[in-house]
N, C-alpha and C positions, 0 to 999 in steps of 0.2 A: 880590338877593344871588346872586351867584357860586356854582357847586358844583365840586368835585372834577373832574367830568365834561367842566366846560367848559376845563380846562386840559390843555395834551397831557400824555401819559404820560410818568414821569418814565424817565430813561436810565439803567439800571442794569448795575452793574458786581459780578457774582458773588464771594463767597468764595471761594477757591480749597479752603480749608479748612474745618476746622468755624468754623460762623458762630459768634464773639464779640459782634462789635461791626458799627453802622451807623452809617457818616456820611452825612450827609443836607448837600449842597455846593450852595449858591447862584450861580447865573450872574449876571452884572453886566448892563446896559442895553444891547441888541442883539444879547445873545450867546442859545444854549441850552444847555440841560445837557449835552447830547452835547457841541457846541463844546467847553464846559467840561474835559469828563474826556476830549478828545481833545488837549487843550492839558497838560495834566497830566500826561499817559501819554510828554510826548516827552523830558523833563527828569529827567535821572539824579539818583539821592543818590548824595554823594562822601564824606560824613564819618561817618555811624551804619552803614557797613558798606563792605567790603572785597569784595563781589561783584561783578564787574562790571556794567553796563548796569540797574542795580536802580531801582525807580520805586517812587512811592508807592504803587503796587497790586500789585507783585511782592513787595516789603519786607512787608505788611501781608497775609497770603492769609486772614486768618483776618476782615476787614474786608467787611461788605458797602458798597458807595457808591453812595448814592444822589441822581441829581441831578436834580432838578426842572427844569421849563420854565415860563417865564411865558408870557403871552397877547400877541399883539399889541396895540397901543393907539396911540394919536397922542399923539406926543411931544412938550410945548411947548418945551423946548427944543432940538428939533432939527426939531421943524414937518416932521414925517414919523413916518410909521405904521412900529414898532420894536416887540420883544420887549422889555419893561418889568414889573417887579412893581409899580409906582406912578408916577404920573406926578409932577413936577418944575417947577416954574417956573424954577429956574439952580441951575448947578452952582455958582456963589460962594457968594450966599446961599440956604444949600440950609433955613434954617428959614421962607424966603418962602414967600408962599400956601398954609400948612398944609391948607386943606381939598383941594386939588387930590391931596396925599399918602395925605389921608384918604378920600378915594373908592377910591383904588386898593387901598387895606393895607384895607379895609373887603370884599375881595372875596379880597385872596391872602393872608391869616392865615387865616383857614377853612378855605384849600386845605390849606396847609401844617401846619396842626395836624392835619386828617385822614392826612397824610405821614407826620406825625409817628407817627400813633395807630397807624397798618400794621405801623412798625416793631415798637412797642410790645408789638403783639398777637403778633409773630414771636419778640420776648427775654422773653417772659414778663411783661411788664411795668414790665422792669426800665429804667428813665432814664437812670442811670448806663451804659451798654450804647451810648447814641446820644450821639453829637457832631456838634453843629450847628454848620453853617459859612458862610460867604459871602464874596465878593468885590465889590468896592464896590456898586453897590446891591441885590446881593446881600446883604452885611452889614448893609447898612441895614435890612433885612428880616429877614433872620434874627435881627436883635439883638429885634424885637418879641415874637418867639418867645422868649426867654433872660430877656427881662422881663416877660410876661406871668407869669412862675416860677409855668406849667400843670406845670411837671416841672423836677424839678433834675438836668440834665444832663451825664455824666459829661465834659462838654466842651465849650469852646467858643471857635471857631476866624475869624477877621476880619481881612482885608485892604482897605484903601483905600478903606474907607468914614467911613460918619457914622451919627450920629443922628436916625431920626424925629423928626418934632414934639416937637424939642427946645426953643423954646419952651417948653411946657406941662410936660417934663418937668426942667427946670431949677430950677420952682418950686415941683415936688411933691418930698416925703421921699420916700424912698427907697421906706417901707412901705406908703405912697398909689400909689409906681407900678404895679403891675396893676393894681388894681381902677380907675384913670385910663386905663389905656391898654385895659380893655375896655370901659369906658363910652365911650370916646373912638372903638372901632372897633366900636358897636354889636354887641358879642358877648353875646348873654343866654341863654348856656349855663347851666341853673343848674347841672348838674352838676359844670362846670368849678368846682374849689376853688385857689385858689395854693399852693406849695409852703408847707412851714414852716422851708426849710433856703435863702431868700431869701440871695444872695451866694455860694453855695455849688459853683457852679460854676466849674473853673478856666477862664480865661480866656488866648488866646494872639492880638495884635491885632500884626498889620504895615505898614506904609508907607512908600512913597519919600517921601525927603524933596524930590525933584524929580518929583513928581506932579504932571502938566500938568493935570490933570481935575479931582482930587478933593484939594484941599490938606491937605497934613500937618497943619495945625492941625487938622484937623476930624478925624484920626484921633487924636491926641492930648486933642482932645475926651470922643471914647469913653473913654480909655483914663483920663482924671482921671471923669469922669460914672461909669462901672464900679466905680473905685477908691471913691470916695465912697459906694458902696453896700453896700460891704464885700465885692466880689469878688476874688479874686488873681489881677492882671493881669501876665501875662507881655507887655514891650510894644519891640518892636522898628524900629529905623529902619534901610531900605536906599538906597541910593544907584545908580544905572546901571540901573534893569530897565528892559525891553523896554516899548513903547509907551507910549512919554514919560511915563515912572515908573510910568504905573496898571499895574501888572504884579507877577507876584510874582521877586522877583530870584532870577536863578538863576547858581549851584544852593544859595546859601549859605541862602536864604526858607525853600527847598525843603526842605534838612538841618534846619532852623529848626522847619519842623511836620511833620516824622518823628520829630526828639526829643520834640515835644509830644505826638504820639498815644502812642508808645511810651511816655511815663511814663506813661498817663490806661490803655492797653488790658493794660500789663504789671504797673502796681506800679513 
């Protein structure tokens, strides 16, 4: 098993104000978290304010962002050593070879619950305080996190991805899924308890519906599999983003989840 240690440190991007809130943003297959929030920082909002040149981290100064890095690993389907939170058999049927998923999520849910628990110890405890996010298989990652409901999160944020070992979770209720998905990524924390407020995080989930990588069905997946659990899924289709759809369209995506932080950080 994996520790904290052995993953690079995440890429952190300061409050400018007094600290609120922490989003904790997932990079997608090849990318790092720097990558991430240097891709982020070049894309204006044009609709939730009238300032010029404003970005989701000038807009938001009261925001800490924190972005994680996964590990390198050998990628099967790309049969070369990448920056990956779990490895994949295919990007079509992405519920193939489940164990190959489960080696990986068996070593970076540990990291990232410890990520999580940082912020935790900085807001006082407070859940509601952090919003978790990710970008395709970043999402797919982060969503392990949202279902384990270790913590009901004032938030939670998914572009162009999918479901883990969906499989498995297709055929458990709703209420069976934590305690499935930490027997499933041998986590025997006993301390870890699941929330009691199971669906209770809002949800904001996007995708091209010309996503050359990660098919809109499988975002739409998420978004009925969430819905079914009793989550409120805010769920969005765009059309023309950058790098044959796996992208977040801009700037409309981009105006898209500045309204969603701003209801979740403001009321």
């Amino acid at each position: 098993m994996s520790t904290s240690s052995d993953f690079p440190d995440p890429f952190i991007i300061t409050p400018q104000s007094q600290h609120s809130h922490t989003i904790i943003f997932l990079h997608g297959r090849g990318s790092t978290g720097e990558e991430l929030a240097d891709s982020l920082s070049e894309v204006n909002l044009t609709k939730i304010t009238t300032e010029p040149a404003t970005t989701l981290f000038s807009h938001f100064p009261n925001i800490k962002w924190v972005f994680p890095s996964a590990k390198l690993n050998f990628s099967t389907v790309f049969q070369e050593e990448i920056t990956e939170w779990f490895d994949i058999s295919s990007l079509t049927d992405v519920s193939a070879k489940e164990e190959l998923q489960i080696a990986g999520l068996k070593n970076t849910v540990p990291h990232l619950r410890h990520v999580v628990q940082q912020e935790l110890d900085i807001l006082n405890g407070d859940a509601s305080k952090v919003i978790m996010a990710g970008i395709s298989q970043g999402e797919a990652t982060a969503l392990m996190l949202l279902l384990l409901q270790e913590h009901t999160f004032g938030g939670f944020m998914g572009f162009s991805g999918w479901i883990p070992l969906s499989k498995r979770l297709d055929e458990a209720s709703a209420a069976d899924i934590p305690s499935l998905i930490k027997y499933t990524l041998g986590i025997e924390d006993e301390d870890m308890k699941s929330s009691a407020d199971f669906g209770k995080t809002p949800v904001f989930l996007g995708h091209g519906v010309d996503d050359a990588w990660i098919s809109f069905t499988h975002g739409r997946h998420v978004r009925d599999t969430l819905s079914k659990m009793g989550f409120e899924v805010v769920w969005k289709e765009y059309t023309g983003a950058d790098e044959e759809g796996h992208w977040l369209k801009e700037p409309e995506e981009f105006d898209d989840i500045a309204e969603f932080i701003e209801r979740i950080t403001k009321g």
